[in-house]
VEXLUMRO-758408 format. One record per residue (C-alpha): residue number from 1; x, y, z. Coordinates in steps of 0.25 Angstrom, whole numbers, plus 5000, padded with zeros to 4 digits. Layout:
N
NUM | X | Y | Z $
...
***
This chain:
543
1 | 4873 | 5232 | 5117 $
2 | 4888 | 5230 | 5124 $
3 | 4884 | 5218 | 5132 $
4 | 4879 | 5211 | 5117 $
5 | 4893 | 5213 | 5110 $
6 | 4899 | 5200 | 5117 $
7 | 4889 | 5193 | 5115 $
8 | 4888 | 5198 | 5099 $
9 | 4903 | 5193 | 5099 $
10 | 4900 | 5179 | 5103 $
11 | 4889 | 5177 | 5094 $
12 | 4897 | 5182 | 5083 $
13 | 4909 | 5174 | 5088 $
14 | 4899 | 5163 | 5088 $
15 | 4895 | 5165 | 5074 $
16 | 4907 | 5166 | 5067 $
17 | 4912 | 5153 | 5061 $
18 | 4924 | 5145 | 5065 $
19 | 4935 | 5146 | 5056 $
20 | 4940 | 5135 | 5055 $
21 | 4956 | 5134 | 5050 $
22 | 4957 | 5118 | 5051 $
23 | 4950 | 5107 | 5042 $
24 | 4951 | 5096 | 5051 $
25 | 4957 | 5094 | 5065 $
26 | 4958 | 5078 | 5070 $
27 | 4959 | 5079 | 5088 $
28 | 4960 | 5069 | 5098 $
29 | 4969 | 5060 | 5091 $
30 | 4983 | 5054 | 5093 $
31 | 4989 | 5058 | 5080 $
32 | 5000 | 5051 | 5075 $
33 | 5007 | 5061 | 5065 $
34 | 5019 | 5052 | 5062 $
35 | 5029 | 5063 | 5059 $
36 | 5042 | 5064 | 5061 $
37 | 5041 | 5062 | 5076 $
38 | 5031 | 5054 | 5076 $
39 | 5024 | 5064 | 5085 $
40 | 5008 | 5063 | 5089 $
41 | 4997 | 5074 | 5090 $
42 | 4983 | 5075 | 5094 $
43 | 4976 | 5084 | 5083 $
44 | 4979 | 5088 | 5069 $
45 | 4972 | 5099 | 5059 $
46 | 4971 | 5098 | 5045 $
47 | 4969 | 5108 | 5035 $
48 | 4965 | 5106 | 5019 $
49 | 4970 | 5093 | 5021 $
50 | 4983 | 5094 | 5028 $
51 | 4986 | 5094 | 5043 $
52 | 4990 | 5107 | 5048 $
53 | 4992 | 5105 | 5064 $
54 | 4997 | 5093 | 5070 $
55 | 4998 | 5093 | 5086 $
56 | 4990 | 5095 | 5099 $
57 | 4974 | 5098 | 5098 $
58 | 4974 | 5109 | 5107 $
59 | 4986 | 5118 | 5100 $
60 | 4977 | 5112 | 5086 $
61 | 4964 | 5117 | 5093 $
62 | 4969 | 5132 | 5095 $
63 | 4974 | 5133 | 5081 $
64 | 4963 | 5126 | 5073 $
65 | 4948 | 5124 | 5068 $
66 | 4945 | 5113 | 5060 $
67 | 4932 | 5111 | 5054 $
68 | 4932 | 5096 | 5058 $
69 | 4937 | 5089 | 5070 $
70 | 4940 | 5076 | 5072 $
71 | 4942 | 5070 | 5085 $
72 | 4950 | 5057 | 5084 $
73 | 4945 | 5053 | 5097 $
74 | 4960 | 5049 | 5101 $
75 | 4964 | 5040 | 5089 $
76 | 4974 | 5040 | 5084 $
77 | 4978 | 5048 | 5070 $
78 | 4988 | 5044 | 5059 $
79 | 4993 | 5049 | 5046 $
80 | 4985 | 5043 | 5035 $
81 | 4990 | 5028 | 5032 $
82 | 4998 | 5027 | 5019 $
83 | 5000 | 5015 | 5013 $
84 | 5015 | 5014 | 5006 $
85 | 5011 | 5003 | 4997 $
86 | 4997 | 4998 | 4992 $
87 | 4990 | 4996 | 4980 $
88 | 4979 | 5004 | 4981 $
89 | 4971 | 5005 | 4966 $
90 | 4974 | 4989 | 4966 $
91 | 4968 | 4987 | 4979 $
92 | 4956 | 4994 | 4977 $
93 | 4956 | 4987 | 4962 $
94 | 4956 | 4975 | 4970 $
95 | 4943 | 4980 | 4978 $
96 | 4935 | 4980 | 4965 $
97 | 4939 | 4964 | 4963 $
98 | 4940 | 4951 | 4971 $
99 | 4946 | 4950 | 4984 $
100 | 4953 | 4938 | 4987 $
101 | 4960 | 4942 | 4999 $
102 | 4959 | 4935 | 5009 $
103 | 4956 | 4921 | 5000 $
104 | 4961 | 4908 | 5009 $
105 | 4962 | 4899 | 4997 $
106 | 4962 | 4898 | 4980 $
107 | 4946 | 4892 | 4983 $
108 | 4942 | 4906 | 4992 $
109 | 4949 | 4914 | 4980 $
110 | 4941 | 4907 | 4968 $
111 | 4928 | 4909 | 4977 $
112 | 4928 | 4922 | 4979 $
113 | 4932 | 4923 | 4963 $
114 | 4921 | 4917 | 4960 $
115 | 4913 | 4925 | 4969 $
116 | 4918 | 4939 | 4964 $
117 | 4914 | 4934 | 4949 $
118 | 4900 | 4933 | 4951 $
119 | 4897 | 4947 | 4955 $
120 | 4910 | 4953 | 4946 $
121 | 4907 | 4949 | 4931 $
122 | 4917 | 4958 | 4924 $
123 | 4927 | 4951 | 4917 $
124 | 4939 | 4949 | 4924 $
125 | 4939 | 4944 | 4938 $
126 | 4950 | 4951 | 4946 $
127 | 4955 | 4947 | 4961 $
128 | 4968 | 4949 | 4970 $
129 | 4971 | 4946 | 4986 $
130 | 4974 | 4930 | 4985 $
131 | 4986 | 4926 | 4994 $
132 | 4988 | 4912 | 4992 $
133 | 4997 | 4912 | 5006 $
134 | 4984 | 4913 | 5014 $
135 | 4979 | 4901 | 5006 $
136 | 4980 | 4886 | 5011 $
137 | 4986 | 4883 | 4999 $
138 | 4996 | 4892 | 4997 $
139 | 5000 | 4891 | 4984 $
140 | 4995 | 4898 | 4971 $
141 | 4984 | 4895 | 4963 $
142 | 4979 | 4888 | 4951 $
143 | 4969 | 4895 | 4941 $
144 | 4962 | 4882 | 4938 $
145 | 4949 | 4885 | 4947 $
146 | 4949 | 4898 | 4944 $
147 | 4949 | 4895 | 4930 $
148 | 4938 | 4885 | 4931 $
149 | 4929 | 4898 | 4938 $
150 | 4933 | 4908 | 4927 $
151 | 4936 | 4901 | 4914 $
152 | 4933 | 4914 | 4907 $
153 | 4933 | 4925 | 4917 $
154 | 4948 | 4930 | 4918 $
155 | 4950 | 4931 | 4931 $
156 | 4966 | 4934 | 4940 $
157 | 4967 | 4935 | 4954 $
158 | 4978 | 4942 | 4960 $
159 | 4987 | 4937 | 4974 $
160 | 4985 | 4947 | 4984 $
161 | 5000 | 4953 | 4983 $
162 | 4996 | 4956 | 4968 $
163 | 5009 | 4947 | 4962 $
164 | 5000 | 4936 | 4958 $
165 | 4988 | 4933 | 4951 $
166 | 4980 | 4919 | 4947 $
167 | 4973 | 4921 | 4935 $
168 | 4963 | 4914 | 4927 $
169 | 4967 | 4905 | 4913 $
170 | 4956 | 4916 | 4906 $
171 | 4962 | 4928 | 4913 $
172 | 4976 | 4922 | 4909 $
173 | 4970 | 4919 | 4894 $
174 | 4968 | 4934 | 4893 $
175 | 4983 | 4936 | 4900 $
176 | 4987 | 4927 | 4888 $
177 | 4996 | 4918 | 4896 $
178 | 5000 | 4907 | 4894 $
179 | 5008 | 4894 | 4903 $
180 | 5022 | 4896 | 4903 $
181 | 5020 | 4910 | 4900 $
182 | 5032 | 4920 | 4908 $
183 | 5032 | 4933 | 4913 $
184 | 5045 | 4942 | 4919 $
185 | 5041 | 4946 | 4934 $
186 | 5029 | 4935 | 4934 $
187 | 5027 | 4922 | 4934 $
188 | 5015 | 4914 | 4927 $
189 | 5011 | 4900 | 4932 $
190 | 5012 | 4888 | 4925 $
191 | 5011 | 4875 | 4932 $
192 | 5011 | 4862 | 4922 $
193 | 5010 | 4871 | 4910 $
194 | 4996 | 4877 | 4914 $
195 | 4995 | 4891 | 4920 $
196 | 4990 | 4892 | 4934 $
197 | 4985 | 4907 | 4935 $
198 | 4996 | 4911 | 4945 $
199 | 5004 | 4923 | 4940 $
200 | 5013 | 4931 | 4947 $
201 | 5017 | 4946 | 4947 $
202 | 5020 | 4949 | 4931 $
203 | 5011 | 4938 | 4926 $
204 | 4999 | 4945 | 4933 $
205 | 4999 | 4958 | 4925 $
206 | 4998 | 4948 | 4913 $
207 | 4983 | 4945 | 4917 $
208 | 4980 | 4959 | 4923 $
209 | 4984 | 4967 | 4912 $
210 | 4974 | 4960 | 4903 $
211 | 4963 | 4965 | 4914 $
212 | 4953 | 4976 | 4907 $
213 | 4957 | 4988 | 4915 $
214 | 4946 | 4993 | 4927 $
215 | 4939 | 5005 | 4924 $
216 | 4941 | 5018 | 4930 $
217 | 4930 | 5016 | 4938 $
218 | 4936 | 5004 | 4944 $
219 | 4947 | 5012 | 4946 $
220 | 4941 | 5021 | 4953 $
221 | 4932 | 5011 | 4962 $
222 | 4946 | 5004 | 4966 $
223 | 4953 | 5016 | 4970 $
224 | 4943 | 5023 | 4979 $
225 | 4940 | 5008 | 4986 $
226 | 4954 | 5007 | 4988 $
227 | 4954 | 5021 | 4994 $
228 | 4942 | 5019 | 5003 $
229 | 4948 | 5006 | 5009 $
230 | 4961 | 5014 | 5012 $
231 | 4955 | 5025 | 5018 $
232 | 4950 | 5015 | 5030 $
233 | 4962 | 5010 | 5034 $
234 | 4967 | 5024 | 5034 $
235 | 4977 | 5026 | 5020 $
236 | 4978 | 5039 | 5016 $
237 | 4989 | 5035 | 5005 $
238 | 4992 | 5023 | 4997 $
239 | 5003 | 5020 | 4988 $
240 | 4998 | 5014 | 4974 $
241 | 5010 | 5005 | 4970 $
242 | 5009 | 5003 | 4957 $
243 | 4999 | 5010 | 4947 $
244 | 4997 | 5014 | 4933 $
245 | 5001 | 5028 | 4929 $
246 | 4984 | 5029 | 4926 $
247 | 4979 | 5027 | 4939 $
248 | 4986 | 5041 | 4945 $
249 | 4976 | 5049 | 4937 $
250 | 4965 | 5041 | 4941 $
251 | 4969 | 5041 | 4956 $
252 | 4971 | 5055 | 4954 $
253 | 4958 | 5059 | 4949 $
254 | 4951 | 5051 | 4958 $
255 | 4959 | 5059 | 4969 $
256 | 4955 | 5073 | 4964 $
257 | 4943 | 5068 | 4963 $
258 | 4942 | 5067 | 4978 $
259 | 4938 | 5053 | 4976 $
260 | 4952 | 5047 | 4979 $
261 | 4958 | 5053 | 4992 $
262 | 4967 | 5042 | 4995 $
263 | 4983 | 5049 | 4993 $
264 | 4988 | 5039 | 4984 $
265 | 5006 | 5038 | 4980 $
266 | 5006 | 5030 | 4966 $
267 | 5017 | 5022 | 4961 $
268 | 5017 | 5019 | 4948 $
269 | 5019 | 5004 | 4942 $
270 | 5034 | 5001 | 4935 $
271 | 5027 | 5002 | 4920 $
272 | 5032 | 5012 | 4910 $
273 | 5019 | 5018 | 4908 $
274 | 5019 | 5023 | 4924 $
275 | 5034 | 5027 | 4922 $
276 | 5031 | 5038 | 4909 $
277 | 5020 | 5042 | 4917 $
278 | 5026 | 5047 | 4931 $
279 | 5041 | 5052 | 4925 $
280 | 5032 | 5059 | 4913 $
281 | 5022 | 5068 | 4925 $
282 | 5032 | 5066 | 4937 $
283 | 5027 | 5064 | 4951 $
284 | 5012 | 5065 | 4952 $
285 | 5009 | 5071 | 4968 $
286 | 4996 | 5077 | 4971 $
287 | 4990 | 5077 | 4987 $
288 | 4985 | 5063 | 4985 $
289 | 4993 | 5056 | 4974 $
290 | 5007 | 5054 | 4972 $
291 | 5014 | 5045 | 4960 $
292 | 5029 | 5046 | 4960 $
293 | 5032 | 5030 | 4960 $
294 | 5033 | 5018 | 4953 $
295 | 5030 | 5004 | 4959 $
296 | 5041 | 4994 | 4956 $
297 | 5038 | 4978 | 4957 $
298 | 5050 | 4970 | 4957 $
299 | 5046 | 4959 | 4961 $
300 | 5032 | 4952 | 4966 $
301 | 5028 | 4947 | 4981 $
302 | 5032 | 4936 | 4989 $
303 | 5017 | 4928 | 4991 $
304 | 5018 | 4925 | 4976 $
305 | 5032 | 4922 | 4975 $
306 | 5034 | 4933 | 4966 $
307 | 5045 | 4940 | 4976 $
308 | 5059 | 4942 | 4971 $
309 | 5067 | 4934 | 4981 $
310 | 5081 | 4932 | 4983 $
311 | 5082 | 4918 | 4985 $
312 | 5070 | 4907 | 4984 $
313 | 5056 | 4909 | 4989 $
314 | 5058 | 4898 | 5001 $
315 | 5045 | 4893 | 4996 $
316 | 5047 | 4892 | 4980 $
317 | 5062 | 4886 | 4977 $
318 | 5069 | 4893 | 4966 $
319 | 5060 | 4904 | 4967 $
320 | 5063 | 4919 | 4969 $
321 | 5053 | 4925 | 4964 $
322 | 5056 | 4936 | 4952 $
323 | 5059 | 4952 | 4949 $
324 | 5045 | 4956 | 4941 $
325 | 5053 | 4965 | 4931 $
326 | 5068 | 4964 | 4926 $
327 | 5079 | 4970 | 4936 $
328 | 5084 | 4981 | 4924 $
329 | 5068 | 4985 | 4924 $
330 | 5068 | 4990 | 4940 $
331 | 5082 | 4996 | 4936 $
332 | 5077 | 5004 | 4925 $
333 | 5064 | 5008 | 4932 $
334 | 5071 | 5012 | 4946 $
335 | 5082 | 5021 | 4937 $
336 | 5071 | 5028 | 4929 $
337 | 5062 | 5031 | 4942 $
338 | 5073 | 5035 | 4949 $
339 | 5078 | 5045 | 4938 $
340 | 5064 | 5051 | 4936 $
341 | 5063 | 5052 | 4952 $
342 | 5051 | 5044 | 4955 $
343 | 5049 | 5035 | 4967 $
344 | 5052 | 5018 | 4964 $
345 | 5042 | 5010 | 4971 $
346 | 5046 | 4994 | 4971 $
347 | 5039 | 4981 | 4975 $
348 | 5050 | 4973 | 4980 $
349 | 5047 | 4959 | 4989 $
350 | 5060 | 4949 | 4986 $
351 | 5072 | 4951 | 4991 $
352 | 5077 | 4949 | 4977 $
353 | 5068 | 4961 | 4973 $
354 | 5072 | 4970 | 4983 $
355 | 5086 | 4969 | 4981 $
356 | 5085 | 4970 | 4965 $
357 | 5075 | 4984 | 4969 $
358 | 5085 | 4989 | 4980 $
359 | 5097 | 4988 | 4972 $
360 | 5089 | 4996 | 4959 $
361 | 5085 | 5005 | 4970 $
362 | 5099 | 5009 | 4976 $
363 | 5104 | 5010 | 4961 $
364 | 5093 | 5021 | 4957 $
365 | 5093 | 5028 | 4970 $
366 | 5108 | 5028 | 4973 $
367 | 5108 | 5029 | 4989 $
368 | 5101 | 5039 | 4998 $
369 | 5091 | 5046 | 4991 $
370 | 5075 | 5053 | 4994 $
371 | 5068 | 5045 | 4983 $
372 | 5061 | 5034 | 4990 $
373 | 5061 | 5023 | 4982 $
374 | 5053 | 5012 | 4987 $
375 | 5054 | 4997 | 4989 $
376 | 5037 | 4991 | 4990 $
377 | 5037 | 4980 | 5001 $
378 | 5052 | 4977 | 5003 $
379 | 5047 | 4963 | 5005 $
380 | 5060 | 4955 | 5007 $
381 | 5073 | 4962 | 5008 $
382 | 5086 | 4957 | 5009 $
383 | 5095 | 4960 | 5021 $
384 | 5105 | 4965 | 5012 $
385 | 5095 | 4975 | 5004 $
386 | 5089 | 4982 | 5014 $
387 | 5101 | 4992 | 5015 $
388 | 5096 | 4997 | 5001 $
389 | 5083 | 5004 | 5009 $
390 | 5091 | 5012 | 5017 $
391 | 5103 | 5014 | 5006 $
392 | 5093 | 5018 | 4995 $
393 | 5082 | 5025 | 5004 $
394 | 5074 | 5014 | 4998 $
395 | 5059 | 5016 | 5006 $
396 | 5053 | 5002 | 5008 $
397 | 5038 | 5001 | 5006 $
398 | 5032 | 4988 | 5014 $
399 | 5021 | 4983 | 5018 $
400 | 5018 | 4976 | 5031 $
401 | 5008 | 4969 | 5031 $
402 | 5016 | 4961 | 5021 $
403 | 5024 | 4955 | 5030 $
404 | 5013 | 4951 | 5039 $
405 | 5005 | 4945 | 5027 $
406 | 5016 | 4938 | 5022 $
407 | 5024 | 4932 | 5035 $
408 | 5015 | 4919 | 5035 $
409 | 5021 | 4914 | 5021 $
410 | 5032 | 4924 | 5018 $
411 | 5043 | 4913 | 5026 $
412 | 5040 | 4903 | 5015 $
413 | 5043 | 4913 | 5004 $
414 | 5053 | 4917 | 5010 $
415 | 5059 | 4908 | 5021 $
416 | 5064 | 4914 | 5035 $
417 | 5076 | 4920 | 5032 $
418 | 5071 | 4929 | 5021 $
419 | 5058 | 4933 | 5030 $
420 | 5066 | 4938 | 5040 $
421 | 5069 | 4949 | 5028 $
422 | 5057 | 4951 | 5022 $
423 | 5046 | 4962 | 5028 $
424 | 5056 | 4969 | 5035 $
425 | 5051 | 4982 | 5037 $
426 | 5058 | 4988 | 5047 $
427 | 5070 | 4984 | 5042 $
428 | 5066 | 4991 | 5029 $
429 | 5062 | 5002 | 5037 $
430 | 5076 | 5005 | 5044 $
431 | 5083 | 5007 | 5030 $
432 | 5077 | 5022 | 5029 $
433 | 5069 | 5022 | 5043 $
434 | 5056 | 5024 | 5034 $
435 | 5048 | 5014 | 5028 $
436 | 5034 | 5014 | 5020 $
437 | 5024 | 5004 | 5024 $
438 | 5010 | 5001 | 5015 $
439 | 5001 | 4989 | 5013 $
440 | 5002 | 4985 | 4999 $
441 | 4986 | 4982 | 4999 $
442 | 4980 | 4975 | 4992 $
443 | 4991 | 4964 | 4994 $
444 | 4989 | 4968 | 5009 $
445 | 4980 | 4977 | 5016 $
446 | 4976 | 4990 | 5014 $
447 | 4975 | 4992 | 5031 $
448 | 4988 | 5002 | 5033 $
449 | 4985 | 4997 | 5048 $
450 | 4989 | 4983 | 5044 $
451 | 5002 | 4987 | 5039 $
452 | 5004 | 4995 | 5052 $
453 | 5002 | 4982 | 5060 $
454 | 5011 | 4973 | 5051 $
455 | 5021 | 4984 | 5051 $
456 | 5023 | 4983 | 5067 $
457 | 5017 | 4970 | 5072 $
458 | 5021 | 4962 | 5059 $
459 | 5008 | 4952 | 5061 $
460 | 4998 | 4950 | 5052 $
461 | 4982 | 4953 | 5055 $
462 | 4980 | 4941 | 5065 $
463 | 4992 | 4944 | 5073 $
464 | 5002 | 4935 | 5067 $
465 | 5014 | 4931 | 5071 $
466 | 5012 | 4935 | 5086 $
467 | 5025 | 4940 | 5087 $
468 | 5026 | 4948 | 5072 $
469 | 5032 | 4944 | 5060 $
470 | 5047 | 4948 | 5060 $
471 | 5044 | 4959 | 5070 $
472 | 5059 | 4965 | 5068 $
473 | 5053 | 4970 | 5056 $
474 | 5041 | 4978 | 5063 $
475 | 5039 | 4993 | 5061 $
476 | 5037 | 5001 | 5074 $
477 | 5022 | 5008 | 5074 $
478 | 5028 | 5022 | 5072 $
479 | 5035 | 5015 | 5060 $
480 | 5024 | 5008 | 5054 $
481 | 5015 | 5022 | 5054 $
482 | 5028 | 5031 | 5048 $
483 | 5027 | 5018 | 5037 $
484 | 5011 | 5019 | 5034 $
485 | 5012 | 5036 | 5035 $
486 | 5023 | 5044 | 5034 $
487 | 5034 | 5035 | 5029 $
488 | 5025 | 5030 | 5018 $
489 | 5022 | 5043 | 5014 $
490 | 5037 | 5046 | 5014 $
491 | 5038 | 5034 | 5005 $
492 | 5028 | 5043 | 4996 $
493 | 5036 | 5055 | 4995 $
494 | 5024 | 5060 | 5004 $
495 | 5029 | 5063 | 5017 $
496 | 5027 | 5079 | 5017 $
497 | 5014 | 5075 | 5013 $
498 | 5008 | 5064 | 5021 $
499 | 5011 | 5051 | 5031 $
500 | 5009 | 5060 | 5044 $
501 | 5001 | 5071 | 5053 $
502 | 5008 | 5082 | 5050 $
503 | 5007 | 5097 | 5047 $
504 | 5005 | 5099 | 5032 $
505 | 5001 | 5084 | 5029 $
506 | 4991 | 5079 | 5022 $
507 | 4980 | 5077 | 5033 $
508 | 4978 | 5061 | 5030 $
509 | 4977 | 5054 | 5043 $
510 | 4968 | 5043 | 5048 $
511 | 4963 | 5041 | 5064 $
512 | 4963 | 5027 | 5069 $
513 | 4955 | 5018 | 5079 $
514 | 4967 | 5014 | 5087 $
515 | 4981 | 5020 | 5088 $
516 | 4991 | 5012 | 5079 $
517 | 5002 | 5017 | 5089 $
518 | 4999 | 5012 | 5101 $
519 | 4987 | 4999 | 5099 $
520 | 4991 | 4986 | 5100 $
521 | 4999 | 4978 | 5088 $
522 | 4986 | 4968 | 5089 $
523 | 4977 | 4980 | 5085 $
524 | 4983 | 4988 | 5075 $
525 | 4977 | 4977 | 5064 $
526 | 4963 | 4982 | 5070 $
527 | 4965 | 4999 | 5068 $
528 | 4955 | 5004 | 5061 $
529 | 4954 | 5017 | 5055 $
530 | 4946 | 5027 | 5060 $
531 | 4947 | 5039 | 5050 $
532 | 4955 | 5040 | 5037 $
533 | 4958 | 5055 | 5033 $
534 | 4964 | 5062 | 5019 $
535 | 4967 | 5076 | 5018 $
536 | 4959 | 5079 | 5033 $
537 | 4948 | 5073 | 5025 $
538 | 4941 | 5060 | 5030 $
539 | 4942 | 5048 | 5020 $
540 | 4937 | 5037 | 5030 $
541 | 4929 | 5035 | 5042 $
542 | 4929 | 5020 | 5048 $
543 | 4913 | 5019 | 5051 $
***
């Protein structure tokens, strides 16, 4: 009977079930953590979503037992991709009508109008993505033919950028507008007394607020194909620049429903509606959803002319573009968000509009201070404003696959001593040794990977210009990753939070098929994501 004890022991050993202390452990990778040292690691455990071990697999091994294991096979692991600036809700609206990016010419853009109306019969026909840059004929233009295709059918169209629109004479019937007609922010062309379709930033929202709203399963459709797209190139967080105080309840439910994991960081749109709203209820935080900003436009974009410039568009004489509201309405708006001590989020591409926002800035904020007041794109700056980043702890937000989409035909806008300016990143970036970078999608893409390679080769998807465009302005890698993880999370008051692999973060991390670090500048367009993760929990899978 003594000679069975032992092996009674072993059976009963054997029996006993494994307790596991761990959720998850990730092995076998080369873990870019991007915390304050930058530092690297081979193996990480999470636990009820939130990683609690950082460090070497064998001292990890000893301490934990995770009920699932993935091997990363020797790939290389980041923090999950945040982009600092998009239009997610818009974007995925954008899914649900028709696509004209990518259109080579006012013809390929009726065609696939056209097209798009025979299997979608409701009655508004709704499109955005044309860029008439990438067009032979580079000029706007007419609605005559689209007329003669929709005479009854309202139809508008938007530029890819979203600052200008061609519409219909039925969808401008319904606007009520009229030749001659002006607008404050916008302008609405006439040419020979006869109204041409082109409007520019205000003049849009005549037509689109006469639009029958989408129903809530719409809604719903947009933001969950939105979110599906992200999830394969690896965003784990998106900014939403711009909303209506209604869709955080939406988003919101959609989240605790479990449907929605995407993290999401609201701004709201500069309307008086949004402003009772968020300074009645205060900051709204949960895990995945955090509104505690208002988006800002002051002026509209440089490929519609719509920028705020200082001096002449080199292209349009006597032209300099124009603020979209009155200078005392971004004063009033900048005192009142900085007394209820709410972030201020604004578009700014003109030099002319990013001095009038910088100067309102440095008069709310008052020098030094912790509240991270941002400036969206910081297209083109003046030399004598930049000091007001640093000064005013001003965070810009910008986007570099901008400047790489824009470099063809920004020169002509701008001539080639103001481009010499204009999309300098690590300039900005120097001013408070942080910067937050994003994509703006839909304008541009939603591939966070793409905004990685603008930021540091500064060439555009072909590898154009060989040499890079303005390369002085190029961000290091480590500097490009910090934009698109932890700086942007910073730029969300998230930082404790999010935007690295760290003890106590939130266990969002995706594992790519080649190391951003270290591949060739040539490559980093091709990166694909292997693996997308939220909360430990896997979101995407590249088949």
């Amino acid at each position: 009977m003594k000679k069975l004890w032992p092996l009674l022991l072993l059976l009963t050993a054997a029996c006993k079930k494994k307790e596991y202390n761990a959720d998850l452990l990730v092995k076998n990778a080369v873990v870019y953590t991007v915390d304050s040292n930058f530092t690297t690691a081979n193996a990480f455990v999470v636990s009820g979503g939130k990683i609690i071990s950082v460090g070497n697999i064998d001292t990890i091994e000893k301490k934990y037992l995770a009920r699932e294991v993935v091997d990363a096979g020797g790939k290389a692991v980041y923090p999950g991709f945040i982009d600092a600036h998009a239009h997610f809700y818009e974007y995925g609206m954008g899914l649900q009508e028709v696509k004209l990016a990518g259109t080579k010419s006012w013809e390929a853009v009726l065609d696939t109008v056209n097209s798009y109306s025979r299997t979608h019969t409701e009655s508004w026909i709704i499109g955005n993505g044309w860029d008439q840059n990438q067009w032979t004929e580079k000029s706007f233009p007419n609605k005559a033919k689209l007329d003669s295709l929709f005479p009854v059918r309202p139809v508008i169209l938007s530029r890819i950028d979203g600052h200008a629109a061609i519409a219909n004479q039925a969808a401008l019937n319904i606007a009520g507008i009229t030749p001659g007609q002006t607008i404050i922010g916008g302008s609405i062309e006439t040419v020979n007394g006869k109204l041409t379709g082109i409007l520019i930033d205000n003049a849009v929202g005549i037509v689109t607020r006469k639009i029958p709203a989408p129903t809530e399963q719409i809604i719903q459709a947009a933001l969950l194909d939105a979110q599906r797209n992200c999830f394969e190139v690896g965003l784990t967080t998106v900014d939403d620049c711009g909303l209506p105080y209604t869709m955080v309840s939406t988003i919101a439910a959609l989240q605790h429903k479990g449907d929605l994991k995407m993290r999401m960081y609201l701004m709201l749109a500069d309307q008086q509606e949004n402003y009772d709203y968020l300074f009645k209820r205060g900051v709204y935080k949960t895990p995945s959803l955090n509104v505690r900003a208002f988006k800002v436009y002051a002026d509209g974009a440089l490929g519609s002319r719509g920028a705020c410039l200082l001096k002449p568009y080199a292209d349009q004489k006597n032209w300099n573009g124009f603020l979209l509201s009155q200078k005392t309405h971004f004063e009033e708006v900048a005192k009142k968000i900085a007394a209820k001590g709410f972030q201020m989020c604004t578009h700014a591409i003109g030099d002319s509009a990013n001095r009038v926002m910088l100067k309102i800035y440095a008069d709310a904020l008052k020098g030094k201070n912790n509240k991270r007041w941002r400036i969206e794109h910081a297209q083109v700056v003046s030399p004598d404003d930049i000091k007001y980043f640093g000064e005013n702890n001003v965070i810009p937000s910008v986007q570099p696959t901008h400047a790489t989409s824009d470099m063809s035909w920004a020169v002509k806008r701008l001539g080639a001593d103001r481009l010499k300016t204009a999309y300098a990143y690590k300039q900005l970036m120097q001013q408070n040794g942080w910067i937050a970078l994003g994509t703006d999608f839909p304008v541009e893409n939603i591939n966070p990977l793409y905004t990685f390679y603008a930021a540091v080769e500064r060439k555009d998807l072909k590898g154009n210009p060989q040499g890079g465009f303005q390369m002085e302005n190029a961000l290091t890698r480590t500097e490009a990753l910090k934009g698109m993880t932890i700086w942007a999370a910073k730029a969300n008051f998230e930082e404790t939070e999010k935007g690295s692999i760290e003890t106590g973060k939130y266990a969002d991390f995706v594992i790519l098929d080649k190391d951003i670090m270290k591949a060739k500048g040539s490559e980093l367009p091709n990166v694909k994501v292997i693996k997308t993760y939220i909360n430990g929990a896997k979101v995407y899978e590249k088949k």
